[in-house]
N, C-alpha and C positions, 0 to 999 in steps of 0.2 A: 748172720746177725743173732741167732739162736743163743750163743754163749757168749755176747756182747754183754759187756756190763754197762748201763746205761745211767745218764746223771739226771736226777730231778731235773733240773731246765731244760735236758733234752726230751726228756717225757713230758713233760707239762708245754712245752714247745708243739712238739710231734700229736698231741691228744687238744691243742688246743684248750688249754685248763691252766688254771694257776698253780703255781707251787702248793699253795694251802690247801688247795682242792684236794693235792695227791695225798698229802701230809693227813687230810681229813676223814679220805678212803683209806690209808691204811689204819687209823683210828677206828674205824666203824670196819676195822678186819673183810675189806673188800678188798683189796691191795697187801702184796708182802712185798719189804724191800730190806736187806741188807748192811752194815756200814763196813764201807773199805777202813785200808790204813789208815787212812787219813780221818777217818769219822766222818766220811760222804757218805750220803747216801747212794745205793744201787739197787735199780731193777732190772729184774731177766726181761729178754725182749717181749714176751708174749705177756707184760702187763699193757703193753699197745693195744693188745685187743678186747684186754680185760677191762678199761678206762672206755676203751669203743662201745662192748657190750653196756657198762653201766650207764655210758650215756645214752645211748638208744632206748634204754631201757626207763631211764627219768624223763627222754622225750615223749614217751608213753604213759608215762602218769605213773609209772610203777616207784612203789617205794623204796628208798635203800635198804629196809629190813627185808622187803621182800625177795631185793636182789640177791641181800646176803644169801637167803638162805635159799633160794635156787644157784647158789654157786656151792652151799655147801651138801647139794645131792649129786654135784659132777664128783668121778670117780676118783680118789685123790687129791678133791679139792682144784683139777686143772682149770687153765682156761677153755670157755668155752670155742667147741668148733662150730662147724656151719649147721651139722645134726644137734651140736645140742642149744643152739641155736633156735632152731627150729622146735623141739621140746619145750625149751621155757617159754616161749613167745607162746604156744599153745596153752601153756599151762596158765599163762597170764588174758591168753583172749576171752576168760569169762567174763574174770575182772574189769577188762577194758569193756566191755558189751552191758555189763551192769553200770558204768561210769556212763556210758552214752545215754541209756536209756533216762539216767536220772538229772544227765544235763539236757535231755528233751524235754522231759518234765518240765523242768527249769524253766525251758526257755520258752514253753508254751503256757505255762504260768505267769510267767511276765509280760507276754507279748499283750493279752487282752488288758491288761492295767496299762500298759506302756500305749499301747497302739490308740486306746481312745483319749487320751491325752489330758486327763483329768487328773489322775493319778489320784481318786477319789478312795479314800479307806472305806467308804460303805460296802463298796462293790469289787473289792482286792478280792484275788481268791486266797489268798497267803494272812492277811491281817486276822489281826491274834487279841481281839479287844480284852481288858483285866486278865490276860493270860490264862485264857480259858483253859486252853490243849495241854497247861502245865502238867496235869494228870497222862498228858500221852507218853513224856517223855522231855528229852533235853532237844534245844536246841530247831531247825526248819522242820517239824514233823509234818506239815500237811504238803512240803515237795517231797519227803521220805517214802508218803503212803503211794502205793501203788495207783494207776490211772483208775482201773475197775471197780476199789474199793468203792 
């Protein structure tokens, strides 16, 4: 299957994705494909794994720029194998470990508004009256701030 030339519908079949999706990734130069005689498109077989890796990869929160550019510190720009694999997934587990902590946060900020069931702005630990914290920054700054602070 190595040096199969393979049809958009049969990848997008085989990866589980739609055709636009593949059309999308090679836009965002995650994907390379080809045009035969006919102005088909083809990929080599091992974008099956490279469609696999970037879906595992946004099941994990990681972003397609991210992905890009851990695909573009593999050696020749290949697909990845099971070792490098195992590299980017490392190199992403900080990423993912700061994501949890701040969907803790999260979700332990809301639980005491949520849980006593008033849903009272006096006693929010989030609510933001005349936009005081505008001086902190853009955007949730008091789930941003650290538990200790």
């Amino acid at each position: 299957m190595n040096n199969k030339e393979l049809s958009v519908g049969f990848v997008a079949r085989r990866c589980g994705v739609k055709v636009s999706t593949l059309h999308f990734y090679e836009q965002k130069e995650l994907i390379t494909s080809w045009r035969n005689q006919g102005n088909q498109r083809r990929y080599k077989a091992d974008v099956l794994r490279r469609v696999s890796v970037i879906k595992a990869a946004q099941k994990m929160g990681i972003s397609l720029e991210e992905i890009k550019q851990a695909f573009l510190s593999l050696p020749s720009n290949r697909t990845p194998d099971k070792k490098d694999w195992a590299k980017l997934s490392q190199r992403w587990q900080q990423k993912l470990d700061e994501r949890i902590r701040k969907m803790q946060r999260l979700r332990d900020s809301l639980s005491g508004c949520i849980g006593c069931g008033c849903l009272s702005l006096k006693s929010c630990p989030i609510y933001n009256p005349e936009d005081e914290l505008a001086s902190s920054g853009p955007g949730p700054v008091i789930l941003d701030r650290e538990k200790d602070e």
